[in-house]
C-alpha positions, 0 to 999 in steps of 0.5 A, a space after each residue: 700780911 701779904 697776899 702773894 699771886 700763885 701765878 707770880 713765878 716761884 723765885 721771883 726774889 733770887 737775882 737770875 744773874 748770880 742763880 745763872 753763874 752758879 747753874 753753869 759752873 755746876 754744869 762745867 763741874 758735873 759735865 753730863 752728870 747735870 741734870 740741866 746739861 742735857 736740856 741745854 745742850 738740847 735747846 742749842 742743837 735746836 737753836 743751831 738748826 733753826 739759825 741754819 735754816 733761818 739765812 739771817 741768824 746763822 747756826 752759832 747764834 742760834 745755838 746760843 739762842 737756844 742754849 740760852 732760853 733753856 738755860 733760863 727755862 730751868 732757872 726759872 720753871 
């Protein structure tokens, strides 16, 4: 019998690259219809001002940045 930590993260056994492909194909499909579009494309307007702030990262790596952490915030919760 194995004891599992409540604190270790729900989908732990799920590789995040292929849970990645198939959230962002979803998206692509779905457009705004996705639940996760609007999270997303939230995280890179965010990340987009920030980068412009910030004289080292610019607003497109930044808005990557950002779509990326929220991305990876609505795969593993």
């Amino acid at each position: 019998m194995t004891d599992r930590d409540p604190k270790d993260p729900r989908h732990q056994d799920h590789d995040l690259l292929p849970d990645a492909k198939a959230e962002i194909s979803g998206m692509a499909k779905q457009g705004m219809q996705h639940p996760s579009t609007k999270p997303v494309l939230l995280g890179a307007a965010a990340g987009a001002v920030a980068g412009a702030i910030l004289p080292v990262i610019g607003p497109v790596v930044g808005g990557l940045a950002g779509a990326g952490i929220m991305l990876y915030k609505r795969l593993r919760p």
